[in-house]
N, C-alpha and C positions, 0 to 999 in steps of 0.2 A: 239767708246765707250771704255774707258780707262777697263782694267779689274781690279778689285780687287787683293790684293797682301795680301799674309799669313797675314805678322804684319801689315795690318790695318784690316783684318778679329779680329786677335785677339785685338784687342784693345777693352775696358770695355766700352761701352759707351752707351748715352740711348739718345734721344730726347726729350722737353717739349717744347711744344706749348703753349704761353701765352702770353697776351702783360700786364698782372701782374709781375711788377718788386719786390712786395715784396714775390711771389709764387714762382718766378724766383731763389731772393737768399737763400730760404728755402730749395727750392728743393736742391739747389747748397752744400748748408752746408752740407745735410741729405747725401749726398752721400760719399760711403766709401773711400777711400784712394785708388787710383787706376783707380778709374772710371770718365768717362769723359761726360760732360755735352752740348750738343748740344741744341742750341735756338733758331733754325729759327723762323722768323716771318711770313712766307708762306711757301705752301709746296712746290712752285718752287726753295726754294735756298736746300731742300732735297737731291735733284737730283733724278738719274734716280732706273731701278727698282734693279739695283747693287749695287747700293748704301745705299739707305733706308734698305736693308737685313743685312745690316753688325750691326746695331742697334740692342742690345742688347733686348730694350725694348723699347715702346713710353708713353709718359703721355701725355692728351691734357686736358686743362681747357676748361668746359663747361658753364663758365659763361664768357669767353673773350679769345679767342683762337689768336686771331693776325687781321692780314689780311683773315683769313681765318678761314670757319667756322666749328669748331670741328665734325661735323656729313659730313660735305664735306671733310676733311683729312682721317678720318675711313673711306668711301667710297670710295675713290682713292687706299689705299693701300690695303683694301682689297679686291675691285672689279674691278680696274683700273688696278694695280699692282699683285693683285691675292696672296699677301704674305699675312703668317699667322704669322706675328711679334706680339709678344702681347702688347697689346693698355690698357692700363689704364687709366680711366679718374677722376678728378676731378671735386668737384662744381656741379654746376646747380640744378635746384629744382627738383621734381621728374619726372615729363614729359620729362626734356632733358636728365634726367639718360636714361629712359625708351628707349627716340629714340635712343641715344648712342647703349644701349646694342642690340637695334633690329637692330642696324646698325652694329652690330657684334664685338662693346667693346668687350674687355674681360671683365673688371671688374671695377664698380663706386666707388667712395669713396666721404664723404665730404671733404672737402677742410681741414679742420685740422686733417685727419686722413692720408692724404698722405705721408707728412714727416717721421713719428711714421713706416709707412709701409717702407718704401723705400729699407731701409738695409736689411730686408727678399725677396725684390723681386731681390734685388744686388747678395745676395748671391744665389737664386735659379739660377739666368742667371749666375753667374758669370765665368762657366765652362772656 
């Protein structure tokens, strides 16, 4: 197990899970000057539980997460992995906000409110 090194601790960087290429390049734009934008399409190319900590923040789309299913990637990191990265989700109708947040989201939004958000959650992680 490779260890983490200071400058990729500090590096800005956040995760979205989507197999929406046009949430994909929204998200990409919304983000500030600095920060860097990771897209696995599963939570295997993540990696392990050193790795996913170095993540700023995660966004997962609740209406089409990848290969993988947005309430099974919140369950892995936080009950697999036991990390309290905070998880933000997008999309889904009200029931799959619901299971999200009992699956311990932080925080739901619809899908056109996440862009608008992004730069306030940039700067609160951006330490």
């Amino acid at each position: 197990m490779a260890a983490p090194t200071v400058e990729s601790r500090r590096r800005r960087r956040m995760f979205l899970m989507t197999a929406d290429p046009a949430l994909a390049a929204g998200v990409a734009a919304a983000l500030p000057a600095g920060w860097e934008m990771v897209h696995p399409r599963s939570p295997d190319e993540l990696g392990e539980f050193q790795d996913v900590l170095q993540y700023r923040f995660v966004v997962l789309d609740l209406d089409d997460a990848g290969e993988a299913d947005a309430l099974d990637v919140i369950d892995a990191i936080r009950r697999d992995m036991m990390l309290n990265v905070p998880i933000f989700c997008c999309g889904g109708d009200a029931g799959r906000r619901d299971a999200a947040r009992l699956a311990r989201a932080d925080r739901c939004f619809e899908r056109g409110e996440l862009a608008a958000r992004l730069p306030a959650f940039c700067e609160q992680f951006g330490w």
